[in-house]
C-alpha positions in Angstrom: 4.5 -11.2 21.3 6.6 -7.8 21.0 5.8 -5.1 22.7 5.3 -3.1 19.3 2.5 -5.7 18.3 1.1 -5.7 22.5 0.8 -1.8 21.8 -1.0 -1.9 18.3 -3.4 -4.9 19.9 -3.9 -2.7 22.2 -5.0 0.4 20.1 -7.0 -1.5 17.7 -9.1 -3.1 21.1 -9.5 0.3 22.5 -10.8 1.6 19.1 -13.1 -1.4 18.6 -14.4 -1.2 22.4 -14.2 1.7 23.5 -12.1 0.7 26.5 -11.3 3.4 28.9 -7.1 4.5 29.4 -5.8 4.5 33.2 -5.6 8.4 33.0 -7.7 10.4 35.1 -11.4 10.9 33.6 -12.0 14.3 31.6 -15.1 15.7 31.1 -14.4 14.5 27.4 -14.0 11.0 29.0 -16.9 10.8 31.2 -19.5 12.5 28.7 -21.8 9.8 27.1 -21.3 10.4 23.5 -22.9 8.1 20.4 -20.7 6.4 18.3 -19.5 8.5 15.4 -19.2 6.7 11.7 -15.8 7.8 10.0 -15.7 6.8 6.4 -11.8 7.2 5.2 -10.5 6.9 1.7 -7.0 6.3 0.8 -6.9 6.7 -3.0 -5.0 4.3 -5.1 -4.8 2.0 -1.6 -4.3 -1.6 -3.0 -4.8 -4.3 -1.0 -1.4 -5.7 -1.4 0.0 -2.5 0.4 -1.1 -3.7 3.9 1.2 -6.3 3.4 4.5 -4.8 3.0 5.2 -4.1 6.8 4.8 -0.6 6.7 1.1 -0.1 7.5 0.9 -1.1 11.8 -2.2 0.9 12.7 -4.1 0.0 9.4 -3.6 -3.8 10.2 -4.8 -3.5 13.8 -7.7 -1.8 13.1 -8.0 -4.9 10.3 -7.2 -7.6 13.3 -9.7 -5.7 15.1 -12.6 -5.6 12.4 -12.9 -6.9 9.2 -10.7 -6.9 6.0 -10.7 -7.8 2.4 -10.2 -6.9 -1.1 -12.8 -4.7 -2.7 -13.7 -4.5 -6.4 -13.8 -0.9 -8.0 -16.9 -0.1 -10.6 -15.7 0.2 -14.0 -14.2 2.9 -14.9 -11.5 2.2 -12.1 -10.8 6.3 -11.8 -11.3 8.5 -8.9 -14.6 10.3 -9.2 -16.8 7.7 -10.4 -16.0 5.1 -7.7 -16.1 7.6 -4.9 -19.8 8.3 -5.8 -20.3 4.7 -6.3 -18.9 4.0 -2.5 -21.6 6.8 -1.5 -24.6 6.1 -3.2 -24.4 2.3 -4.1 -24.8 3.5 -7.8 -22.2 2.2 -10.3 -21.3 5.4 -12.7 -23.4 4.3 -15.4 -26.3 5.1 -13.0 -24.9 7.9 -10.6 -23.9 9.9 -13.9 -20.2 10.7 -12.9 -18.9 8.4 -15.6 -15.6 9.8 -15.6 -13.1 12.2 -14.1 -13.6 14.1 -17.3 -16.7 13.8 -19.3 -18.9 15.4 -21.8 -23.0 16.2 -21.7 -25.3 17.0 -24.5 -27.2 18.9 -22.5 -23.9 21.2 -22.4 -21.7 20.8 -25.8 -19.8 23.5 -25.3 -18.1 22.3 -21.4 -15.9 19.7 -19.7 -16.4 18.5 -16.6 -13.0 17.8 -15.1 -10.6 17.7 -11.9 -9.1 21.2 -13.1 -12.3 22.5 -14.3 -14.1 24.2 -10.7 -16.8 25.6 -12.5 -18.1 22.2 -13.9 -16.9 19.9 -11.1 -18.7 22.2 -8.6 -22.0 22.6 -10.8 -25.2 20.9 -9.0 -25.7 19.7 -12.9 -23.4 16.9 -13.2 -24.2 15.7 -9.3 -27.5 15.7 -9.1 -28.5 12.1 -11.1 -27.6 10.2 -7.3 -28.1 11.3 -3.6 -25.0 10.7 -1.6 -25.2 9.3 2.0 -24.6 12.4 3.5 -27.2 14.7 1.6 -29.5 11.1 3.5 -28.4 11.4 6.7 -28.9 15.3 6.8 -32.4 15.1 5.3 -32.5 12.8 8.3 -31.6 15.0 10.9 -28.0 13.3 11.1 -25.5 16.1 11.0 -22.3 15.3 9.1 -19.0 16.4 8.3 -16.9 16.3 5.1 -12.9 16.4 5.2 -12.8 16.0 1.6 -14.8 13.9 -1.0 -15.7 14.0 -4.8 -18.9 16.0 -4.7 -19.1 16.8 -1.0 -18.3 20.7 -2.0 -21.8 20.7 -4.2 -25.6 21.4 -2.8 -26.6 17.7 -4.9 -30.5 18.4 -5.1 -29.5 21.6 -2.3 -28.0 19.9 0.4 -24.6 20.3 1.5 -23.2 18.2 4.8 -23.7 20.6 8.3 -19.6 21.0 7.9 -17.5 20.4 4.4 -13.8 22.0 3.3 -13.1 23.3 -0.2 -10.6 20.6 -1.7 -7.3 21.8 -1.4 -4.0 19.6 -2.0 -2.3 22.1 0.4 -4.2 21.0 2.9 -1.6 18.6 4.9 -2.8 15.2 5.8 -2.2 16.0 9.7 -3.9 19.1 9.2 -6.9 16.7 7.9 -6.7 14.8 10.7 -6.7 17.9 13.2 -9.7 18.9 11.7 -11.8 16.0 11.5 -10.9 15.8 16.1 -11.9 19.2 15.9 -15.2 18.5 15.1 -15.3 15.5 17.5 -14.3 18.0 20.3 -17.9 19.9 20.0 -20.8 19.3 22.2 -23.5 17.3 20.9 -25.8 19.7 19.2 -23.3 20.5 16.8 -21.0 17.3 16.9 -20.9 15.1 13.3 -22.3 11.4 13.6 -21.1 10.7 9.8 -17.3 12.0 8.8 -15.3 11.7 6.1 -11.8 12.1 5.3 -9.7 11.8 2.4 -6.3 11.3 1.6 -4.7 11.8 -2.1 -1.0 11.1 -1.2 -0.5 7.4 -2.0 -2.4 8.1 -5.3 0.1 11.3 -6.1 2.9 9.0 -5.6 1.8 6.1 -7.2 1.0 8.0 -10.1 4.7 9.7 -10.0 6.7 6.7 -9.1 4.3 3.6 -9.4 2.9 1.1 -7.3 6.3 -0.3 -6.2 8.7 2.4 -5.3 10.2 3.4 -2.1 8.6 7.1 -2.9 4.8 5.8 -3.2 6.0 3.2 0.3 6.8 6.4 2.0 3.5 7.8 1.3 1.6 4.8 2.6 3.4 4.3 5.8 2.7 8.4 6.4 -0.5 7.9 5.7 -0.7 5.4 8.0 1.0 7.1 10.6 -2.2 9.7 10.5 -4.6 7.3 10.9 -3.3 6.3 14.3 -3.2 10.1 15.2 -6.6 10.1 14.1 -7.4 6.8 16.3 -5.4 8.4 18.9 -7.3 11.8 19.2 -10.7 9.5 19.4 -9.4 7.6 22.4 -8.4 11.1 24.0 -11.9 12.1 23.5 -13.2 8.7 24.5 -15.3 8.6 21.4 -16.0 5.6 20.0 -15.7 5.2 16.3 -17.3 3.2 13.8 -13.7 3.3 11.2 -14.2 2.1 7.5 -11.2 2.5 5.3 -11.4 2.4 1.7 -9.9 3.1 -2.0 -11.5 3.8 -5.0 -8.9 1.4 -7.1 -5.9 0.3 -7.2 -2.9 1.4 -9.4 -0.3 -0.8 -12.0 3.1 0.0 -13.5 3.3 1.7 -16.8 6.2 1.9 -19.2 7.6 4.2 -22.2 7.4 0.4 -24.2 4.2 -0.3 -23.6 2.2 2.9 -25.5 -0.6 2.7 -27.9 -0.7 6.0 -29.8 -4.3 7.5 -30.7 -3.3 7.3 -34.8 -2.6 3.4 -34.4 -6.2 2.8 -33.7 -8.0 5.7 -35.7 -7.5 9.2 -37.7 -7.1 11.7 -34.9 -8.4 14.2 -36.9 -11.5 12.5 -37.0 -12.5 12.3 -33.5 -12.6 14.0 -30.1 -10.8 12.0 -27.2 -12.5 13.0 -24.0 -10.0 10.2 -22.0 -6.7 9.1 -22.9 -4.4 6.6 -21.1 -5.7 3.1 -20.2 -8.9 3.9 -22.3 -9.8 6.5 -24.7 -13.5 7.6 -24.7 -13.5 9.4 -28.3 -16.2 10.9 -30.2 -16.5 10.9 -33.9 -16.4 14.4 -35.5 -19.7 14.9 -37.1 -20.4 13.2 -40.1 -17.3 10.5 -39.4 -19.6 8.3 -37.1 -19.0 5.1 -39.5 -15.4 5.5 -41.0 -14.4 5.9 -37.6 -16.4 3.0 -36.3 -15.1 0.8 -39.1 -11.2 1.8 -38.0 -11.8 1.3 -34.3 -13.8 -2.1 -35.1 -10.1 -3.4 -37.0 -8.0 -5.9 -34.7 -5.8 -3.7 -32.6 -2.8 -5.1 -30.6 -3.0 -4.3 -27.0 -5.9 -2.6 -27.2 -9.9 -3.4 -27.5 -12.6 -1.2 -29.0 -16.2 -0.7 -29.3 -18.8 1.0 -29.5 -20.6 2.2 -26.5 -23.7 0.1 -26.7 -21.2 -3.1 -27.5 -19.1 -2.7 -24.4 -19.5 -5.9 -22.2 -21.8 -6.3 -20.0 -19.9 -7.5 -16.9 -18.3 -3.4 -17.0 -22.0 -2.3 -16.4 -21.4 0.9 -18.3 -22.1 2.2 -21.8 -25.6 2.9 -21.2 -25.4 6.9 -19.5 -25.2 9.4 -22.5 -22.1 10.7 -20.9 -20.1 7.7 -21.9 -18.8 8.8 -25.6 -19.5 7.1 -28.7 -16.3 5.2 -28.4 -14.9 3.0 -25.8 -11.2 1.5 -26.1 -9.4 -0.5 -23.3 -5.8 -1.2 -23.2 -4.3 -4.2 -21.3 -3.1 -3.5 -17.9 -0.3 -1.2 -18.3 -0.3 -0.4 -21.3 -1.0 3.7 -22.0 -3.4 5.0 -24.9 -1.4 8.1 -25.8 -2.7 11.9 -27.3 -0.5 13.0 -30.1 -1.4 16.3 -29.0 0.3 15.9 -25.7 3.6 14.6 -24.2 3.1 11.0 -22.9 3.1 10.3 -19.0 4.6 7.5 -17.7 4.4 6.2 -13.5 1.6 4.6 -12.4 -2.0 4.3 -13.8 -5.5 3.2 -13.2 -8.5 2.5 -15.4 -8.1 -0.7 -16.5 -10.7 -3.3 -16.3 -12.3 -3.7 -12.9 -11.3 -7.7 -12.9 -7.7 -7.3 -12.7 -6.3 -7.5 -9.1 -4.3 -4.4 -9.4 -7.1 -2.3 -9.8 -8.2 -4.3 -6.2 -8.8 -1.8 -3.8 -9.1 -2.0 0.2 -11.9 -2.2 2.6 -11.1 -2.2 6.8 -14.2 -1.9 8.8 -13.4 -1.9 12.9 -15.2 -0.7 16.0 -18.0 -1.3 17.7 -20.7 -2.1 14.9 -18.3 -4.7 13.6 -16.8 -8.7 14.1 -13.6 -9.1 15.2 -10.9 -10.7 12.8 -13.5 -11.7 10.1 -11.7 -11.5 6.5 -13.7 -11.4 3.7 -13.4 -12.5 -0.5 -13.5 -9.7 -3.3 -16.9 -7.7 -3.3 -18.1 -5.1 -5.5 -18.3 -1.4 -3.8 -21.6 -1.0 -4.5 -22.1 -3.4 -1.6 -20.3 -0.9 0.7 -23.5 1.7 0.7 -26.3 -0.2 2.5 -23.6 -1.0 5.0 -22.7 1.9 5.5 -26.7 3.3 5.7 -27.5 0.5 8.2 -24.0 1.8 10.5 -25.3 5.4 10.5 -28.7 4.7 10.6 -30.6 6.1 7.7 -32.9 4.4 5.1 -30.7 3.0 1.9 -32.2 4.5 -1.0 -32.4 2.2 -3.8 -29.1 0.7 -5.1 -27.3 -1.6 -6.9 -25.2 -2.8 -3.5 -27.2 -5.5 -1.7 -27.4 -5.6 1.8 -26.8 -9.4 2.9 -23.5 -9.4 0.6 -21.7 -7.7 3.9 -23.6 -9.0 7.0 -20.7 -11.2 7.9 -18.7 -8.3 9.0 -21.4 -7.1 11.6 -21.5 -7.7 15.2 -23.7 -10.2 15.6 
Protein backbone atom coordinates (compact mmCIF):
# COMPACT_ATOMS: atom_id res chain seq x y z
CA UNK A 1 0.00 0.00 0.00
CA UNK A 2 1.68 3.62 -0.95
CA UNK A 3 2.06 5.96 1.34
CA UNK A 4 -0.26 8.38 -0.90
CA UNK A 5 -3.14 5.80 -0.40
CA UNK A 6 -1.92 5.09 3.72
CA UNK A 7 -2.45 8.98 3.95
CA UNK A 8 -5.97 9.25 2.16
CA UNK A 9 -7.10 5.98 4.39
CA UNK A 10 -6.06 7.76 6.90
CA UNK A 11 -8.07 11.05 6.28
CA UNK A 12 -11.20 9.42 5.24
CA UNK A 13 -10.93 7.23 8.91
CA UNK A 14 -10.38 10.35 10.84
CA UNK A 15 -13.39 12.04 8.98
CA UNK A 16 -15.63 8.94 9.44
CA UNK A 17 -14.45 8.61 13.25
CA UNK A 18 -13.57 11.30 14.49
CA UNK A 19 -10.17 10.01 15.58
CA UNK A 20 -8.06 12.42 17.39
CA UNK A 21 -4.33 13.70 15.58
CA UNK A 22 -1.04 13.22 17.80
CA UNK A 23 -0.86 17.13 18.13
CA UNK A 24 -1.35 18.66 21.33
CA UNK A 25 -5.16 19.15 22.34
CA UNK A 26 -6.77 22.78 21.64
CA UNK A 27 -9.54 24.06 23.21
CA UNK A 28 -11.13 23.42 19.63
CA UNK A 29 -9.97 19.75 20.17
CA UNK A 30 -11.13 19.03 23.59
CA UNK A 31 -14.56 20.93 23.37
CA UNK A 32 -17.46 18.29 23.01
CA UNK A 33 -19.08 19.43 19.91
CA UNK A 34 -22.29 17.44 18.04
CA UNK A 35 -21.77 16.17 14.83
CA UNK A 36 -22.36 18.73 12.09
CA UNK A 37 -24.39 17.56 8.65
CA UNK A 38 -22.53 19.12 5.49
CA UNK A 39 -24.61 18.61 2.42
CA UNK A 40 -22.07 19.39 -0.78
CA UNK A 41 -23.03 19.66 -4.32
CA UNK A 42 -20.75 19.40 -7.20
CA UNK A 43 -22.85 20.36 -10.22
CA UNK A 44 -22.60 18.36 -13.39
CA UNK A 45 -20.41 15.61 -11.04
CA UNK A 46 -20.95 12.35 -13.02
CA UNK A 47 -20.28 9.31 -11.47
CA UNK A 48 -17.75 8.22 -13.98
CA UNK A 49 -15.55 11.25 -12.86
CA UNK A 50 -14.45 9.49 -9.63
CA UNK A 51 -12.93 7.09 -11.71
CA UNK A 52 -10.41 8.85 -13.70
CA UNK A 53 -7.67 9.08 -10.96
CA UNK A 54 -7.90 12.59 -10.35
CA UNK A 55 -10.45 12.69 -7.40
CA UNK A 56 -8.17 11.09 -4.03
CA UNK A 57 -10.13 12.76 -1.23
CA UNK A 58 -13.60 12.24 -2.86
CA UNK A 59 -12.80 8.40 -3.10
CA UNK A 60 -11.69 8.06 0.51
CA UNK A 61 -14.43 9.71 1.93
CA UNK A 62 -16.36 7.02 -0.69
CA UNK A 63 -14.01 3.97 0.90
CA UNK A 64 -15.02 5.44 4.06
CA UNK A 65 -18.91 5.72 3.56
CA UNK A 66 -21.05 4.85 1.02
CA UNK A 67 -21.14 5.42 -2.85
CA UNK A 68 -23.25 5.04 -5.88
CA UNK A 69 -24.77 6.47 -8.86
CA UNK A 70 -27.79 8.70 -8.34
CA UNK A 71 -30.71 9.34 -10.70
CA UNK A 72 -31.56 13.12 -11.40
CA UNK A 73 -35.55 14.08 -11.61
CA UNK A 74 -36.59 14.88 -14.91
CA UNK A 75 -35.81 17.74 -16.10
CA UNK A 76 -32.03 16.90 -15.53
CA UNK A 77 -31.14 20.89 -15.11
CA UNK A 78 -29.80 22.68 -12.12
CA UNK A 79 -32.65 24.28 -10.20
CA UNK A 80 -35.23 21.75 -10.31
CA UNK A 81 -33.10 18.80 -9.03
CA UNK A 82 -31.37 20.88 -6.34
CA UNK A 83 -34.93 21.51 -4.81
CA UNK A 84 -35.73 18.02 -5.46
CA UNK A 85 -32.45 16.86 -3.30
CA UNK A 86 -33.95 19.27 -0.52
CA UNK A 87 -37.37 18.66 -0.25
CA UNK A 88 -37.85 15.02 -1.73
CA UNK A 89 -40.29 16.68 -4.21
CA UNK A 90 -39.63 15.88 -7.95
CA UNK A 91 -40.25 19.44 -9.95
CA UNK A 92 -43.53 18.68 -11.05
CA UNK A 93 -44.48 18.87 -7.31
CA UNK A 94 -41.85 21.46 -5.80
CA UNK A 95 -42.97 23.93 -8.74
CA UNK A 96 -39.30 24.80 -9.91
CA UNK A 97 -39.91 23.05 -13.22
CA UNK A 98 -37.13 24.56 -14.86
CA UNK A 99 -34.18 26.90 -14.80
CA UNK A 100 -36.37 29.24 -16.72
CA UNK A 101 -40.11 28.97 -16.66
CA UNK A 102 -43.33 30.74 -17.13
CA UNK A 103 -46.57 31.33 -14.55
CA UNK A 104 -50.00 32.35 -15.41
CA UNK A 105 -50.35 33.82 -12.37
CA UNK A 106 -47.58 36.28 -13.87
CA UNK A 107 -47.78 36.44 -17.90
CA UNK A 108 -45.82 39.15 -18.17
CA UNK A 109 -42.19 37.62 -16.21
CA UNK A 110 -39.52 34.95 -16.52
CA UNK A 111 -38.13 33.24 -13.98
CA UNK A 112 -34.58 32.63 -14.78
CA UNK A 113 -30.75 32.18 -13.60
CA UNK A 114 -30.06 35.93 -14.92
CA UNK A 115 -33.40 37.21 -13.82
CA UNK A 116 -32.66 38.21 -9.67
CA UNK A 117 -35.85 39.70 -9.35
CA UNK A 118 -37.91 36.46 -10.19
CA UNK A 119 -35.32 33.87 -9.02
CA UNK A 120 -35.27 35.69 -5.59
CA UNK A 121 -39.28 36.13 -5.43
CA UNK A 122 -40.81 34.06 -2.42
CA UNK A 123 -43.52 33.38 -5.40
CA UNK A 124 -41.89 30.74 -7.42
CA UNK A 125 -40.34 28.99 -4.01
CA UNK A 126 -42.97 28.72 -1.93
CA UNK A 127 -44.97 25.42 -3.44
CA UNK A 128 -42.17 23.13 -1.23
CA UNK A 129 -40.33 23.62 2.23
CA UNK A 130 -36.64 22.95 1.91
CA UNK A 131 -34.75 21.07 4.68
CA UNK A 132 -33.34 23.93 6.08
CA UNK A 133 -36.49 26.36 6.33
CA UNK A 134 -37.39 22.38 8.66
CA UNK A 135 -34.57 22.26 10.65
CA UNK A 136 -34.87 26.05 11.59
CA UNK A 137 -38.59 25.88 12.43
CA UNK A 138 -36.97 23.18 14.54
CA UNK A 139 -34.63 25.09 16.40
CA UNK A 140 -31.66 23.61 14.26
CA UNK A 141 -29.62 26.52 13.14
CA UNK A 142 -28.14 26.18 9.68
CA UNK A 143 -25.93 27.58 7.24
CA UNK A 144 -26.05 28.04 3.52
CA UNK A 145 -22.72 28.44 1.24
CA UNK A 146 -24.77 28.56 -1.77
CA UNK A 147 -27.91 26.69 -2.95
CA UNK A 148 -30.89 27.20 -5.48
CA UNK A 149 -33.41 29.04 -3.31
CA UNK A 150 -31.29 29.24 -0.08
CA UNK A 151 -31.21 33.34 -0.76
CA UNK A 152 -35.29 33.43 -0.56
CA UNK A 153 -37.59 33.65 2.91
CA UNK A 154 -39.68 30.21 1.19
CA UNK A 155 -42.91 30.64 3.42
CA UNK A 156 -40.47 33.48 5.58
CA UNK A 157 -37.72 31.61 6.64
CA UNK A 158 -34.31 32.04 5.60
CA UNK A 159 -31.27 29.61 7.15
CA UNK A 160 -29.61 31.50 10.58
CA UNK A 161 -26.46 32.13 7.96
CA UNK A 162 -26.84 32.20 3.87
CA UNK A 163 -24.41 34.21 1.07
CA UNK A 164 -25.84 35.96 -1.89
CA UNK A 165 -24.71 33.64 -4.95
CA UNK A 166 -21.85 35.03 -6.41
CA UNK A 167 -19.53 33.18 -9.21
CA UNK A 168 -16.72 35.39 -7.90
CA UNK A 169 -16.80 33.86 -4.93
CA UNK A 170 -13.66 31.41 -5.19
CA UNK A 171 -14.17 27.84 -4.28
CA UNK A 172 -11.42 28.06 -1.40
CA UNK A 173 -13.00 31.15 -0.30
CA UNK A 174 -16.28 28.77 -0.03
CA UNK A 175 -14.51 26.49 1.79
CA UNK A 176 -13.00 29.23 4.38
CA UNK A 177 -16.24 30.22 4.97
CA UNK A 178 -18.18 27.23 5.65
CA UNK A 179 -14.82 26.47 8.75
CA UNK A 180 -15.61 29.73 9.71
CA UNK A 181 -18.81 28.95 10.87
CA UNK A 182 -17.57 25.69 12.36
CA UNK A 183 -15.08 27.84 14.43
CA UNK A 184 -18.09 29.48 16.58
CA UNK A 185 -19.24 28.46 19.91
CA UNK A 186 -22.19 26.43 20.08
CA UNK A 187 -25.02 28.89 20.43
CA UNK A 188 -24.36 30.20 17.15
CA UNK A 189 -22.52 27.20 15.49
CA UNK A 190 -24.58 25.52 12.21
CA UNK A 191 -25.62 21.73 12.71
CA UNK A 192 -26.92 21.63 8.82
CA UNK A 193 -24.35 23.31 6.09
CA UNK A 194 -24.33 23.50 2.67
CA UNK A 195 -21.82 24.22 0.07
CA UNK A 196 -21.91 24.48 -3.51
CA UNK A 197 -19.55 24.28 -6.21
CA UNK A 198 -20.37 25.42 -10.01
CA UNK A 199 -16.89 24.79 -11.59
CA UNK A 200 -17.07 21.32 -13.02
CA UNK A 201 -20.51 22.31 -14.52
CA UNK A 202 -18.78 25.76 -16.08
CA UNK A 203 -16.32 23.59 -17.68
CA UNK A 204 -18.23 20.85 -18.70
CA UNK A 205 -20.48 23.15 -20.31
CA UNK A 206 -17.37 24.98 -22.10
CA UNK A 207 -15.32 22.07 -22.93
CA UNK A 208 -17.59 18.86 -22.32
CA UNK A 209 -17.52 16.00 -20.19
CA UNK A 210 -14.14 14.69 -21.45
CA UNK A 211 -11.58 17.41 -21.76
CA UNK A 212 -8.54 18.03 -19.85
CA UNK A 213 -10.15 21.70 -19.06
CA UNK A 214 -13.48 20.26 -17.27
CA UNK A 215 -10.52 17.29 -15.61
CA UNK A 216 -8.75 20.23 -14.16
CA UNK A 217 -11.89 21.47 -12.60
CA UNK A 218 -12.78 18.22 -10.93
CA UNK A 219 -9.44 17.43 -9.45
CA UNK A 220 -9.52 21.36 -7.97
CA UNK A 221 -12.54 20.73 -6.74
CA UNK A 222 -11.46 17.92 -5.14
CA UNK A 223 -8.52 19.41 -3.83
CA UNK A 224 -11.08 21.75 -1.67
CA UNK A 225 -12.93 19.13 -0.34
CA UNK A 226 -9.89 17.84 1.46
CA UNK A 227 -9.24 21.48 2.73
CA UNK A 228 -12.61 21.36 3.84
CA UNK A 229 -12.08 17.80 5.52
CA UNK A 230 -8.91 19.05 6.78
CA UNK A 231 -10.18 22.32 8.55
CA UNK A 232 -12.90 19.73 10.41
CA UNK A 233 -10.15 17.55 11.74
CA UNK A 234 -8.28 20.91 13.00
CA UNK A 235 -11.40 21.76 14.69
CA UNK A 236 -12.02 18.12 15.74
CA UNK A 237 -15.48 18.36 14.48
CA UNK A 238 -16.93 15.52 13.29
CA UNK A 239 -18.89 15.69 10.09
CA UNK A 240 -21.66 13.87 8.69
CA UNK A 241 -20.26 14.60 4.63
CA UNK A 242 -22.86 13.86 1.75
CA UNK A 243 -21.72 14.76 -1.76
CA UNK A 244 -23.91 15.16 -4.48
CA UNK A 245 -24.85 16.49 -8.21
CA UNK A 246 -27.86 17.44 -9.65
CA UNK A 247 -27.03 15.51 -13.14
CA UNK A 248 -24.69 14.63 -15.18
CA UNK A 249 -23.41 16.21 -18.48
CA UNK A 250 -22.90 14.62 -22.44
CA UNK A 251 -21.04 15.80 -25.45
CA UNK A 252 -22.73 18.00 -27.98
CA UNK A 253 -21.70 18.74 -31.52
CA UNK A 254 -22.25 21.45 -34.34
CA UNK A 255 -23.68 18.00 -36.50
CA UNK A 256 -26.02 17.01 -34.25
CA UNK A 257 -28.56 20.30 -34.16
CA UNK A 258 -32.26 20.28 -34.47
CA UNK A 259 -33.41 23.73 -35.44
CA UNK A 260 -36.75 25.09 -33.85
CA UNK A 261 -38.30 25.59 -37.77
CA UNK A 262 -37.68 21.73 -38.45
CA UNK A 263 -40.19 20.79 -35.90
CA UNK A 264 -42.68 23.86 -36.01
CA UNK A 265 -43.38 27.55 -37.35
CA UNK A 266 -41.33 29.69 -34.99
CA UNK A 267 -43.48 32.39 -35.47
CA UNK A 268 -46.19 30.44 -34.00
CA UNK A 269 -44.98 29.79 -30.68
CA UNK A 270 -42.94 30.93 -27.62
CA UNK A 271 -39.92 28.66 -26.68
CA UNK A 272 -39.41 29.14 -22.97
CA UNK A 273 -36.28 26.29 -23.23
CA UNK A 274 -34.13 25.46 -26.00
CA UNK A 275 -31.36 22.87 -26.23
CA UNK A 276 -32.00 19.30 -25.30
CA UNK A 277 -35.73 20.11 -25.05
CA UNK A 278 -37.82 22.99 -26.02
CA UNK A 279 -40.79 23.84 -23.69
CA UNK A 280 -42.85 26.08 -26.37
CA UNK A 281 -46.04 27.62 -26.07
CA UNK A 282 -48.53 28.11 -28.90
CA UNK A 283 -49.24 31.81 -29.67
CA UNK A 284 -52.85 32.30 -29.06
CA UNK A 285 -55.16 31.05 -31.33
CA UNK A 286 -52.29 28.46 -32.87
CA UNK A 287 -52.90 25.86 -30.10
CA UNK A 288 -53.91 23.02 -32.86
CA UNK A 289 -51.82 23.84 -36.06
CA UNK A 290 -49.02 23.81 -33.79
CA UNK A 291 -50.02 20.68 -32.09
CA UNK A 292 -50.62 18.97 -35.37
CA UNK A 293 -46.77 20.08 -36.58
CA UNK A 294 -45.16 18.99 -33.40
CA UNK A 295 -47.32 15.66 -33.39
CA UNK A 296 -45.48 14.86 -37.18
CA UNK A 297 -42.48 12.19 -36.90
CA UNK A 298 -39.40 14.23 -36.24
CA UNK A 299 -35.86 12.80 -36.53
CA UNK A 300 -33.93 13.09 -33.45
CA UNK A 301 -36.34 14.58 -31.66
CA UNK A 302 -39.81 13.59 -29.72
CA UNK A 303 -42.78 15.75 -29.01
CA UNK A 304 -45.88 16.04 -27.08
CA UNK A 305 -48.05 17.60 -25.49
CA UNK A 306 -47.77 18.27 -21.85
CA UNK A 307 -50.47 16.07 -20.57
CA UNK A 308 -49.04 13.11 -23.14
CA UNK A 309 -45.46 13.28 -21.80
CA UNK A 310 -44.66 9.70 -20.29
CA UNK A 311 -45.23 8.87 -17.28
CA UNK A 312 -41.93 7.39 -16.04
CA UNK A 313 -40.54 11.61 -16.39
CA UNK A 314 -43.19 12.30 -13.61
CA UNK A 315 -43.71 15.78 -15.04
CA UNK A 316 -46.32 17.48 -17.26
CA UNK A 317 -48.75 17.95 -14.68
CA UNK A 318 -47.48 21.63 -12.85
CA UNK A 319 -49.04 24.49 -14.96
CA UNK A 320 -45.50 25.79 -15.26
CA UNK A 321 -44.49 23.10 -17.65
CA UNK A 322 -45.59 24.83 -21.27
CA UNK A 323 -47.99 23.46 -23.60
CA UNK A 324 -45.32 21.77 -25.48
CA UNK A 325 -42.66 19.37 -24.51
CA UNK A 326 -39.90 18.11 -27.09
CA UNK A 327 -36.90 15.90 -26.18
CA UNK A 328 -33.91 15.46 -28.28
CA UNK A 329 -31.67 12.30 -28.07
CA UNK A 330 -28.69 12.54 -25.99
CA UNK A 331 -26.58 15.10 -27.56
CA UNK A 332 -28.33 16.25 -29.83
CA UNK A 333 -29.17 20.38 -29.32
CA UNK A 334 -32.77 21.88 -30.11
CA UNK A 335 -31.54 25.27 -31.56
CA UNK A 336 -33.39 29.12 -31.37
CA UNK A 337 -33.19 30.72 -34.81
CA UNK A 338 -33.18 33.77 -32.89
CA UNK A 339 -29.88 33.06 -31.23
CA UNK A 340 -26.32 31.72 -32.15
CA UNK A 341 -26.17 28.02 -31.32
CA UNK A 342 -23.88 26.77 -28.34
CA UNK A 343 -21.97 23.87 -28.54
CA UNK A 344 -19.70 22.04 -25.27
CA UNK A 345 -21.38 20.15 -23.00
CA UNK A 346 -25.15 19.79 -22.10
CA UNK A 347 -27.68 18.37 -19.77
CA UNK A 348 -31.45 17.81 -19.86
CA UNK A 349 -31.84 14.87 -21.46
CA UNK A 350 -33.98 12.04 -20.26
CA UNK A 351 -33.33 11.11 -16.63
CA UNK A 352 -32.60 7.17 -17.86
CA UNK A 353 -29.51 7.85 -19.71
CA UNK A 354 -26.29 7.16 -17.62
CA UNK A 355 -24.75 10.42 -18.61
CA UNK A 356 -27.17 12.36 -16.96
CA UNK A 357 -26.10 9.84 -13.71
CA UNK A 358 -25.07 11.90 -11.09
CA UNK A 359 -23.04 11.17 -7.68
CA UNK A 360 -23.97 10.45 -4.22
CA UNK A 361 -20.90 9.90 -1.28
CA UNK A 362 -22.24 9.73 2.16
CA UNK A 363 -19.15 9.18 5.01
CA UNK A 364 -18.84 9.88 8.67
CA UNK A 365 -20.10 8.86 11.60
CA UNK A 366 -23.98 8.24 10.82
CA UNK A 367 -22.90 6.07 7.95
CA UNK A 368 -21.46 2.13 6.86
CA UNK A 369 -18.19 1.81 5.88
CA UNK A 370 -17.43 0.70 2.10
CA UNK A 371 -21.12 -0.05 1.29
CA UNK A 372 -21.77 0.73 -2.59
CA UNK A 373 -24.99 1.07 -3.69
CA UNK A 374 -27.19 0.64 -7.35
CA UNK A 375 -28.85 3.76 -9.10
CA UNK A 376 -31.58 5.47 -6.86
CA UNK A 377 -33.72 8.29 -7.59
CA UNK A 378 -32.77 11.74 -5.52
CA UNK A 379 -35.96 12.02 -4.14
CA UNK A 380 -34.70 9.22 -1.81
CA UNK A 381 -31.82 11.46 -0.73
CA UNK A 382 -34.44 13.81 1.54
CA UNK A 383 -35.62 11.56 4.30
CA UNK A 384 -32.09 10.55 4.65
CA UNK A 385 -30.96 13.44 5.00
CA UNK A 386 -33.98 14.51 7.65
CA UNK A 387 -33.27 11.33 9.71
CA UNK A 388 -29.10 12.54 9.73
CA UNK A 389 -30.11 16.05 11.02
CA UNK A 390 -32.79 15.08 12.92
CA UNK A 391 -35.93 16.74 11.92
CA UNK A 392 -39.44 15.32 10.90
CA UNK A 393 -39.44 14.51 6.88
CA UNK A 394 -42.34 16.25 5.64
CA UNK A 395 -44.24 14.33 3.19
CA UNK A 396 -42.33 13.32 0.05
CA UNK A 397 -41.93 11.41 -2.86
CA UNK A 398 -38.29 9.91 -1.52
CA UNK A 399 -38.96 6.83 0.70
CA UNK A 400 -37.16 6.17 3.59
CA UNK A 401 -36.11 2.31 3.51
CA UNK A 402 -34.71 2.90 -0.14
CA UNK A 403 -31.32 4.17 1.67
CA UNK A 404 -31.16 2.35 5.04
CA UNK A 405 -28.28 0.30 3.82
CA UNK A 406 -25.93 3.14 3.91
CA UNK A 407 -26.62 3.80 7.80
CA UNK A 408 -24.59 2.71 10.68
CA UNK A 409 -26.20 0.01 11.89
Amino acid sequence: MSFIHNVLLGLALSLASGCATTRTPTAAAIETREPVTILIAVDGLRPDYLERGITPHLNALAAAGASGPMRPSFPTKTFPNHYTLVTGLRPDRHGIVDNNMVDAARPEATFSLGNATQALDPFWWNGAEPIWVTAERAGIRTATMFWPGSEVAIRETRPSNWTRYDLNVTNAQRVETVIDWLRRPAATRPRFVTLYFDTVDTAGHEHGPDAAETNTAMAEVDARIGDLVAGLRGLGQEANVIVVADHGMTKTAPERAVPLQALVDPAKVRMIVEGPYAALQALPGMEAEVGASLARPHDHVQCWPKARLPERFHYGSHPRVPAFFCLAESGWIITNPARTPYFGGAHGYDNQSPEMHAAFIASGPAFARGVRVPVFDNVHLYPLLARIIGVSALPSDGDAVTLQSVLRQ
